[in-house]
C-alpha positions in Angstrom: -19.4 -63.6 -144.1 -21.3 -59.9 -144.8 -23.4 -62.4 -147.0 -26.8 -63.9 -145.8 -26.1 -66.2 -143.3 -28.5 -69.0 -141.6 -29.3 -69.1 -137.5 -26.9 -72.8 -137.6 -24.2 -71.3 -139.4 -24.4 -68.0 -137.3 -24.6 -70.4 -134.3 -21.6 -71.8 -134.8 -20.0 -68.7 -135.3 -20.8 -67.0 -132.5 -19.6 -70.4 -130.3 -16.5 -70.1 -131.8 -15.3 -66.5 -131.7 -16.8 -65.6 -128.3 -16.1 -67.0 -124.9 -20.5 -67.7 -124.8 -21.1 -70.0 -121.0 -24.9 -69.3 -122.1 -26.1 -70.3 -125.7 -27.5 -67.4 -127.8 -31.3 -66.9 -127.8 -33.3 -66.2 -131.1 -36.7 -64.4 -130.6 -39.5 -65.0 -133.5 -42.5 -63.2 -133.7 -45.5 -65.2 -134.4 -48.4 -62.7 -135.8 -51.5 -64.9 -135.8 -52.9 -67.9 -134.2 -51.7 -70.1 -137.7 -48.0 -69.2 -136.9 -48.0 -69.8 -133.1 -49.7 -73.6 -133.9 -46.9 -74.1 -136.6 -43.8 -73.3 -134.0 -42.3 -76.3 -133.2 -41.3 -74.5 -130.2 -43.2 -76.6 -126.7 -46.3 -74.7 -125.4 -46.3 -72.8 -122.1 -48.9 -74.8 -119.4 -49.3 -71.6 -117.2 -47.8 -68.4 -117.0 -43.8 -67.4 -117.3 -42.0 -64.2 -117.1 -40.5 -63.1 -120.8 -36.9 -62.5 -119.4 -37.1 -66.7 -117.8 -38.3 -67.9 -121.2 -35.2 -66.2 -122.2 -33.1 -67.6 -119.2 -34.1 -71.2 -120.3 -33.4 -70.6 -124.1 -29.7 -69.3 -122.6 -29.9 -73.0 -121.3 -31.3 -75.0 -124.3 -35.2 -74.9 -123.9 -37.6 -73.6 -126.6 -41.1 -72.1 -125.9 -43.5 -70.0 -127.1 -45.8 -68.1 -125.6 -49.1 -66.2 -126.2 -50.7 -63.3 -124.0 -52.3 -66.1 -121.8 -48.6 -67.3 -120.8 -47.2 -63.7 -120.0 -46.3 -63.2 -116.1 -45.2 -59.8 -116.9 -47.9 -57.6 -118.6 -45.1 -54.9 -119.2 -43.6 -57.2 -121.6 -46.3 -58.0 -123.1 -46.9 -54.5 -123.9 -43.5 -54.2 -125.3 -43.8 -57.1 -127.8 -46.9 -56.0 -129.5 -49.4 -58.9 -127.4 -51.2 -56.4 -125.8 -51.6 -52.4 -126.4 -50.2 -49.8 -124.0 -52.3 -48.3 -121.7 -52.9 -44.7 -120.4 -51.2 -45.8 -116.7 -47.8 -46.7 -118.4 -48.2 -43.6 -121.1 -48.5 -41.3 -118.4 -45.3 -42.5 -116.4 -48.0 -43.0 -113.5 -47.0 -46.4 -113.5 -43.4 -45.9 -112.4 -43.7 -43.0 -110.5 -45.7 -44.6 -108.1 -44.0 -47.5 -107.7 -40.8 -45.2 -106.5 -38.2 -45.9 -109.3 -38.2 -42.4 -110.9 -38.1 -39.0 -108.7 -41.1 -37.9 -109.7 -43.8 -38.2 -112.7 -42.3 -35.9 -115.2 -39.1 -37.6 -115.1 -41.0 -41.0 -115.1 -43.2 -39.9 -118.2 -40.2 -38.5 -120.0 -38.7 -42.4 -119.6 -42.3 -43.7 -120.7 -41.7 -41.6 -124.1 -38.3 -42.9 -124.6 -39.6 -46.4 -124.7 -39.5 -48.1 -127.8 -42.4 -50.5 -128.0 -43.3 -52.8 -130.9 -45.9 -51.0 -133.1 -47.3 -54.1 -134.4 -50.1 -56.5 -132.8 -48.8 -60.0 -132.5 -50.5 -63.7 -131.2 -47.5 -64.9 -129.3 -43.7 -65.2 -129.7 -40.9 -67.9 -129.8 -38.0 -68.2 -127.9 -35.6 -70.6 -128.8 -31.7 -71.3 -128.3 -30.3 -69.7 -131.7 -29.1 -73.4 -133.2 -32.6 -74.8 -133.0 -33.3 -72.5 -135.7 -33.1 -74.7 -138.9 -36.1 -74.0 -140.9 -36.5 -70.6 -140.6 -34.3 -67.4 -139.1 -35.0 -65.8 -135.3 -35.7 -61.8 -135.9 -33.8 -60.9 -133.1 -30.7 -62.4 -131.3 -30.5 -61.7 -127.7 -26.9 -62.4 -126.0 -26.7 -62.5 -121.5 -23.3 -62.6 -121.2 -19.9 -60.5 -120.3 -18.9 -57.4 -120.7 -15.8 -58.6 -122.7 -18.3 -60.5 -125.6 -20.1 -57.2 -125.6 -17.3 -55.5 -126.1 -16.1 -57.7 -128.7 -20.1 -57.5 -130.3 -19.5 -53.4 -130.5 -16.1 -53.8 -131.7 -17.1 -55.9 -134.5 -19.6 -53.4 -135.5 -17.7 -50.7 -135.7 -15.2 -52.7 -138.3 -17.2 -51.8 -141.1 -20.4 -50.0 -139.5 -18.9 -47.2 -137.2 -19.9 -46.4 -133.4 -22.9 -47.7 -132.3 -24.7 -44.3 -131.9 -28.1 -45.0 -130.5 -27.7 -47.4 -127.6 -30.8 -46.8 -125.0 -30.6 -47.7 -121.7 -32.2 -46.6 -118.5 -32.0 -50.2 -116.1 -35.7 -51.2 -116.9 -37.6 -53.3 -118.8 -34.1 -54.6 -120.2 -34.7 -57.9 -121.7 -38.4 -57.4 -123.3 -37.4 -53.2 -124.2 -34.1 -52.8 -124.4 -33.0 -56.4 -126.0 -35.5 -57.0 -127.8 -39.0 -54.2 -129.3 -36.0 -51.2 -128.9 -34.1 -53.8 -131.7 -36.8 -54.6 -133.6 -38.4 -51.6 -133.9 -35.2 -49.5 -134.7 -33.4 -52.4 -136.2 -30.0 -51.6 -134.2 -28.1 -53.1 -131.7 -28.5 -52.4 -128.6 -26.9 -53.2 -125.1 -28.5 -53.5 -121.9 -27.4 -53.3 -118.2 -29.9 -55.5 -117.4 -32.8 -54.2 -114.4 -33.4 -55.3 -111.3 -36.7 -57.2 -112.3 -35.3 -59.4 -114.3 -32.4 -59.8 -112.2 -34.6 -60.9 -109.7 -37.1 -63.5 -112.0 -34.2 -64.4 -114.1 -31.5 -65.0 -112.0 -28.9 -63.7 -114.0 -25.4 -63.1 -112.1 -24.2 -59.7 -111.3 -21.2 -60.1 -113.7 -24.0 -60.2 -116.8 -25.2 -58.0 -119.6 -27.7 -57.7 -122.7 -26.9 -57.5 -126.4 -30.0 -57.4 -128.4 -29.0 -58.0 -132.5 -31.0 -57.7 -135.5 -30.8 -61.1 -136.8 -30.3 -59.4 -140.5 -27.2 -57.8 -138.9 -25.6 -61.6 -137.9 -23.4 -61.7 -141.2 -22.0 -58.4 -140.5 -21.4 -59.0 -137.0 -19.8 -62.4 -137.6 -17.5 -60.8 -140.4 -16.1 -58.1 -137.8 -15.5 -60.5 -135.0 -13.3 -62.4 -137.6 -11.7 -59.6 -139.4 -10.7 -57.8 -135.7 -9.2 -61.4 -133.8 -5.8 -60.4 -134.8 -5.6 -56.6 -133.9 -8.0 -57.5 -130.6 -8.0 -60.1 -129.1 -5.2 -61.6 -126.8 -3.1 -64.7 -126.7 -5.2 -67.1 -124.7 -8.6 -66.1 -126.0 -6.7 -66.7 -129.8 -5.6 -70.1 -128.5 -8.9 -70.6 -127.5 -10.5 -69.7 -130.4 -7.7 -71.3 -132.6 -9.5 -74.5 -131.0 -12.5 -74.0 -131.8 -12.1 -74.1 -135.2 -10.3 -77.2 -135.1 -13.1 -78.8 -133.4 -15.9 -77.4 -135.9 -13.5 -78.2 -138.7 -13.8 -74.1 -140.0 -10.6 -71.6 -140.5 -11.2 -68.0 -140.6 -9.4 -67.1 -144.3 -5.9 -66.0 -142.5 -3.4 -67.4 -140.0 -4.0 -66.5 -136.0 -1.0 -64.4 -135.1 0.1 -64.4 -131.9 2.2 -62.0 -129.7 0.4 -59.2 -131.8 -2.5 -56.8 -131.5 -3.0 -53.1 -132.3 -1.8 -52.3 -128.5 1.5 -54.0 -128.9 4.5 -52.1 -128.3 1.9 -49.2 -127.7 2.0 -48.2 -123.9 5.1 -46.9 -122.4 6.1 -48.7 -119.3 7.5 -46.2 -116.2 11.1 -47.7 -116.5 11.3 -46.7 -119.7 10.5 -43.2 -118.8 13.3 -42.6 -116.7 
């Protein structure tokens, strides 16, 4: 599975080893105007917020949009449709609208920001297993804590900690999940903001995993290789079948009644 890997198999993957109740999004960039007219993705009549394009992949729609579509120009500066300006460089931007104590602290944020460096005609957001012809460049999980646990565990199976993660509560699914992962080409987790919280609708209970789609394989191999050692019973039964149902097996047998905490903690009684 550390082998090259295609969105449909890595699809099915991810189905099957995490507990997803939204389906995995795939973001494509589309760099010119000959790209954007070749996505099979459905236009945008009007304009949409990025993070609800995302919400309606997580629920099986495709779109793509160009800067003419984009709600939120703050995404759009993220993604590479439109250039910074001096407002948001400054940390003006922010520091008026309250969120930061004052404009040094909001300029310091503004620096940490990792924004696309390249200029881009539009961008396609699709549900990661309508991807068929070609590969997403980003994968962008909404989902629980416990599958982002799971994502960071299987990274650190053969990658290590993940040592970069940047978060600050803003600008989470355009920044954070998405031009922070492109840009740096890590994985990254987001708490999500209170935008597009709002826009979204995503539940309180929610988080943000933005992946390198050329990380996939990797990420696919550690969630296999760790289901004995970490995950329990009922999420092994669960995934057990799953893999009955897709007609896959995972190289090894599922054991049960065993992890890497078994026999581990101490109970009180046994103290005394």
């Amino acid at each position: 599975m550390k082998t090259r890997i295609n969105a449909g198999e890595a699809n099915d993957w991810l189905e099957i080893l995490l507990d997803l109740k939204r389906k995995a999004v795939g973001i494509r960039f589309l760099f010119d105007k000959s790209d954007y007219e070749k996505s099979a993705a459905a236009e945008r009549n009007g304009t949409v917020p990025y993070c609800t394009a995302v919400r309606s992949a997580s629920e099986g729609k495709s779109i793509k949009l160009h800067l003419g579509n984009f709600a939120c120009l703050a995404a759009a500066r993220a993604l590479g449709l439109m250039e910074n300006d001096e407002n948001s460089r400054s940390g003006k931007r922010h520091s008026d609208m309250g969120v930061y104590e004052n404009v040094l602290v909001s300029r310091n944020i503004a620096k940490d920001m990792v924004y696309c460096g390249h200029s881009v005609y539009g961008i396609e957001i699709r549900p990661l297993e309508d991807y068929r012809e070609y590969n997403p460049d980003i994968v962008i999980l909404v989902t629980s804590p416990y599958n982002a646990m799971r994502v960071v565990q299987a990274h650190a199976y053969s990658k290590g900690q993940l040592k970069n993660i940047k978060m600050a509560g803003m600008q989470a699914i355009c920044q954070e999940c998405t031009s922070y992962v492109y840009e740096r080409n890590e994985i990254n987790l987001s708490m999500l903001c209170s935008g597009t919280r709002c826009v979204a609708q995503w539940s309180k209970d929610e988080l943000g995993a933005g992946i390198p789609f050329q990380q996939i394989g990797d990420v696919i191999y550690g969630l296999i290789q760790t289901v004995n050692p970490m995950e329990n019973n009922s999420d092994k039964k669960l995934i057990q079948e799953k893999l009955e149902l897709k007609g896959k097996d995972l190289g090894f047998e599922i054991e049960y009644n065993k992890n890497y905490y078994t026999g581990v903690f101490v109970s009180s009684n046994s103290k005394k």
